[in-house]
FITIVO-502701 format. One record per residue: residue in one letter; x, y, z of N, C-alpha, C in turn; residue number from 1. Coordinates in steps of 0.2 Angstrom, whole numbers. Layout:
REM residues N
NODE / A / X / Y / Z / X / Y / Z / X / Y / Z / NUM
...
REM end
This chain:
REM residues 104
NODE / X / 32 / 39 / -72 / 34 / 32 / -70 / 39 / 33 / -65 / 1
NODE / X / 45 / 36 / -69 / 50 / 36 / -62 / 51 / 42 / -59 / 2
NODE / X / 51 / 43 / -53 / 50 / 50 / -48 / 58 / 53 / -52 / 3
NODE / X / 57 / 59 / -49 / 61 / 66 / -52 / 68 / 61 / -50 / 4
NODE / X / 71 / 61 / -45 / 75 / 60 / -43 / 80 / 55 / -46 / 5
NODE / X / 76 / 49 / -48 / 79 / 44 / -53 / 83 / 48 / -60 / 6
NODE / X / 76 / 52 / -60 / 75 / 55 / -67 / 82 / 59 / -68 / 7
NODE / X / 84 / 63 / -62 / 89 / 66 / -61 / 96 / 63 / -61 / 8
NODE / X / 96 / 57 / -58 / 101 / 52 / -57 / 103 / 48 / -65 / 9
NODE / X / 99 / 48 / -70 / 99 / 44 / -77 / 101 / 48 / -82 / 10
NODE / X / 99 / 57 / -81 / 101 / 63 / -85 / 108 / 65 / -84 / 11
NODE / X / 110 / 63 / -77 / 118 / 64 / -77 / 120 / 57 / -79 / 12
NODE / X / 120 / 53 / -77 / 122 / 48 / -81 / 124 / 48 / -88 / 13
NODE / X / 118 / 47 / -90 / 119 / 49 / -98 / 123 / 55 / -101 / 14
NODE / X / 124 / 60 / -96 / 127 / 65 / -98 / 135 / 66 / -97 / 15
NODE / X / 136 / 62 / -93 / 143 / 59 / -92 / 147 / 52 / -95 / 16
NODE / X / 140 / 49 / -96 / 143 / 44 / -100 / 144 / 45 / -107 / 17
NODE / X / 140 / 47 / -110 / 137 / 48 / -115 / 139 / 55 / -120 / 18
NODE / X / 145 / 59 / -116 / 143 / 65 / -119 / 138 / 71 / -122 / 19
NODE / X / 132 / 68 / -118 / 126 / 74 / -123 / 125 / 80 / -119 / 20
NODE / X / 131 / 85 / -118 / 130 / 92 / -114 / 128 / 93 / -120 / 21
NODE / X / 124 / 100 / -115 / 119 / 104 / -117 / 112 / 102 / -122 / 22
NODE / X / 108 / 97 / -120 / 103 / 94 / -120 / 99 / 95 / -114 / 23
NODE / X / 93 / 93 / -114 / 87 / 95 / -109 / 87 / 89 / -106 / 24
NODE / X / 84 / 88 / -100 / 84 / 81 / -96 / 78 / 76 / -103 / 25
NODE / X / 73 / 80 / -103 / 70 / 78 / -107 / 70 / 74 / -114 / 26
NODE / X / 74 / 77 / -116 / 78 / 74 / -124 / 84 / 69 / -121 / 27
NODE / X / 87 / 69 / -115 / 92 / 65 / -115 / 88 / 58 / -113 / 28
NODE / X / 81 / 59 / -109 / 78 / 52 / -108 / 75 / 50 / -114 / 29
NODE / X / 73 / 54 / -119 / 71 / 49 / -125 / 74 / 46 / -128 / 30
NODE / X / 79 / 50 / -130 / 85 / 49 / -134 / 86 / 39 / -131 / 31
NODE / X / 90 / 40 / -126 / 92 / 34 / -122 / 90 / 28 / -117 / 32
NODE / X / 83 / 33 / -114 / 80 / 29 / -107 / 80 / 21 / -109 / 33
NODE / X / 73 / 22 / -113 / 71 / 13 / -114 / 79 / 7 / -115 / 34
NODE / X / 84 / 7 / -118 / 88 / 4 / -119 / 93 / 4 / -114 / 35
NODE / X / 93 / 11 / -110 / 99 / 11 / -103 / 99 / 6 / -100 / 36
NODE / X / 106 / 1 / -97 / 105 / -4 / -93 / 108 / 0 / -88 / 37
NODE / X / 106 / -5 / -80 / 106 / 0 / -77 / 110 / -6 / -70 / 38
NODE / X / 114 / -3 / -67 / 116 / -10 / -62 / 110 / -11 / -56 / 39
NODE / X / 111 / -15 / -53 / 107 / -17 / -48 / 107 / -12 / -42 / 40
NODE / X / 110 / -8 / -39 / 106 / -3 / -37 / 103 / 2 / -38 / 41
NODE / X / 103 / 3 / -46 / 96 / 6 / -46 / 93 / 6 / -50 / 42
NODE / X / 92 / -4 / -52 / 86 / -5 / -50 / 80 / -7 / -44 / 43
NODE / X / 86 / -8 / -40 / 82 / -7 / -30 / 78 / -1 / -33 / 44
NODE / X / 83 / 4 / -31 / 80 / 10 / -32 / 72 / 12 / -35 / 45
NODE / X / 74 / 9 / -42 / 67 / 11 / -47 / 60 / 6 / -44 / 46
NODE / X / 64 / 2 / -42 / 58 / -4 / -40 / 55 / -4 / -35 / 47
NODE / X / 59 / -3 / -29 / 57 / -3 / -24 / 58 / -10 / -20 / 48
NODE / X / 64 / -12 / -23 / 66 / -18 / -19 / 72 / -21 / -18 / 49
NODE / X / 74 / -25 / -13 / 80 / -27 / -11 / 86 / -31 / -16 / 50
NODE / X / 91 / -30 / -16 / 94 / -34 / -19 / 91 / -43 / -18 / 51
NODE / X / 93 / -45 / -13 / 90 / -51 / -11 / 83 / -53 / -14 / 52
NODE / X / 78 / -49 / -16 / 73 / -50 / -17 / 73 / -51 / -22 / 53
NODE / X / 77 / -46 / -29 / 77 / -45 / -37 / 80 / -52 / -38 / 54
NODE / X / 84 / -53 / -33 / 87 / -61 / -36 / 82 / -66 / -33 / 55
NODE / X / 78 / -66 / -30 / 73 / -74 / -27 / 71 / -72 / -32 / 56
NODE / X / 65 / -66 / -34 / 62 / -67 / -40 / 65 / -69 / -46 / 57
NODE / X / 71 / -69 / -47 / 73 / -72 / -54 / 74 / -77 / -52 / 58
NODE / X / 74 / -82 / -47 / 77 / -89 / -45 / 71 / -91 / -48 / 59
NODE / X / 63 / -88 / -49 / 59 / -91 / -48 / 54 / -88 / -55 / 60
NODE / X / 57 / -86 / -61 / 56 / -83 / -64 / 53 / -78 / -66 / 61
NODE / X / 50 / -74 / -60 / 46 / -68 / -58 / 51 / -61 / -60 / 62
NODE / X / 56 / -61 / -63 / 60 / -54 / -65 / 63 / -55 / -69 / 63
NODE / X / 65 / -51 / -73 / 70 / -50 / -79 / 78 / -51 / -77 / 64
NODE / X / 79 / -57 / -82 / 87 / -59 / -79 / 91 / -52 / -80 / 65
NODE / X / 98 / -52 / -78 / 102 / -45 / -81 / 107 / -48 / -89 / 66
NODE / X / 108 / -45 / -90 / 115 / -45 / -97 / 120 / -44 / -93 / 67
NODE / X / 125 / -50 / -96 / 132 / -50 / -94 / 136 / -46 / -95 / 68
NODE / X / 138 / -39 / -94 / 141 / -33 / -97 / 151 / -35 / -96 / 69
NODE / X / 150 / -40 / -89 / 160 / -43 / -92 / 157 / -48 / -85 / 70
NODE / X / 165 / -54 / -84 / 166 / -55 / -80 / 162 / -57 / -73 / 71
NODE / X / 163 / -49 / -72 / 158 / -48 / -65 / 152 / -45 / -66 / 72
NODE / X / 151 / -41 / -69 / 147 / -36 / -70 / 140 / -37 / -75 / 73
NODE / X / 133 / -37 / -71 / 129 / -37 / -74 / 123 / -29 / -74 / 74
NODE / X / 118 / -30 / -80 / 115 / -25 / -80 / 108 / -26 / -81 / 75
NODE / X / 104 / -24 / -82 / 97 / -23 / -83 / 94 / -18 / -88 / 76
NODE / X / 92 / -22 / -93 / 87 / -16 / -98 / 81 / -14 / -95 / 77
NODE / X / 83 / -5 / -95 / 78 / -1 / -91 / 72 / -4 / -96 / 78
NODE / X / 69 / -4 / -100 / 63 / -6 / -103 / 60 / -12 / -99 / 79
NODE / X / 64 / -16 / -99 / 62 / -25 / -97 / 60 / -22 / -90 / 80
NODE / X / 63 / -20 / -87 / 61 / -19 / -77 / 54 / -13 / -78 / 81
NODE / X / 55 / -7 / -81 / 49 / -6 / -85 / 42 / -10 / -86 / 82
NODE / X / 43 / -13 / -89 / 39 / -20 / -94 / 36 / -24 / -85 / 83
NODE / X / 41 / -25 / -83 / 39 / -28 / -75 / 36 / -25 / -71 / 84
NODE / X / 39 / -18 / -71 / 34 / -15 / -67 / 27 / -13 / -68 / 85
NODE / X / 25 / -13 / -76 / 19 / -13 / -79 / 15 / -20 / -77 / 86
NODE / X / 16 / -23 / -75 / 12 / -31 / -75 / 10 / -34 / -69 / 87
NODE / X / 13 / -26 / -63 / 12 / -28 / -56 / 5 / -27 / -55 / 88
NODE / X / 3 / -31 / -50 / -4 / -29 / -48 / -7 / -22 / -43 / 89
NODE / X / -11 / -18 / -45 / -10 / -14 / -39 / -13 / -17 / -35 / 90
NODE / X / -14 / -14 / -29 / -16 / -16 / -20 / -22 / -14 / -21 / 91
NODE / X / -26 / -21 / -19 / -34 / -19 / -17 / -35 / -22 / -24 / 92
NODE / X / -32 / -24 / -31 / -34 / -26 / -36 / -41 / -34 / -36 / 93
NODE / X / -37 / -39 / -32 / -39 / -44 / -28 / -44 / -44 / -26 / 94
NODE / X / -47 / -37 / -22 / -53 / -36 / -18 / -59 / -35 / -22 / 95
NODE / X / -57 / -30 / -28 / -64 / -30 / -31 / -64 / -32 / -35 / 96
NODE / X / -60 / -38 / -40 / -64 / -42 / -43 / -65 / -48 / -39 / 97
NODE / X / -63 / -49 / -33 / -68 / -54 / -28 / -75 / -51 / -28 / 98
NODE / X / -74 / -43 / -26 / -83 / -39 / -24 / -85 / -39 / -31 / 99
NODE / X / -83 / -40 / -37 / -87 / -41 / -43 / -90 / -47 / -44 / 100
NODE / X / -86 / -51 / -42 / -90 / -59 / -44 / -94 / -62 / -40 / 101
NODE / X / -93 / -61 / -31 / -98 / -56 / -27 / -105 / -55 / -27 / 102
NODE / X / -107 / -49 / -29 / -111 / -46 / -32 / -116 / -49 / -37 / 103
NODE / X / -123 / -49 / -35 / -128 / -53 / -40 / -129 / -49 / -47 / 104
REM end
């Protein structure tokens, strides 16, 4: 689901926040992933989409609000954006259940 790179980006994280040296990327992402929040650039990053856009969508219900972490600061449970990005439609989805119902 998320490219190496993320992947790389969340194992240090954790491993700095977290103190879990000398653990495998592996075990750090079970351990933690689903519940890590994560700020808003990366969930641009993981999503594929603009700050500006993650906020239209929430104006309009279409995304996962964030947790208030203080004052200013907000975050996103990896799972929940996760969860969102399981429910996208793929491209071309549209086309063949039109060409199914189509079809004698």
């Amino acid at each position: 689901m998320l490219d190496l790179a993320v992947r790389n980006i969340v194992a240090k994280a954790l491993t700095d926040l977290l103190g879990y040296e000398g653990r495998s990327v592996a075990e750090l992402l079970a351990a933690r992933l689903p519940e890590m929040l994560l700020r808003v650039d990366t969930v641009c990053a993981i999503v594929g989409l603009s700050v500006a856009t993650i906020y239209r969508l929430m104006s309009v219900g279409d995304f996962p609000r964030p947790l208030r972490l203080s004052s200013h600061a907000r975050g996103w449970k990896l799972s929940e954006v996760a969860e969102w990005m399981n429910t996208r439609k793929r491209e071309g989805a549209d086309l063949i259940e039109t060409d199914k119902e189509a079809s004698p």
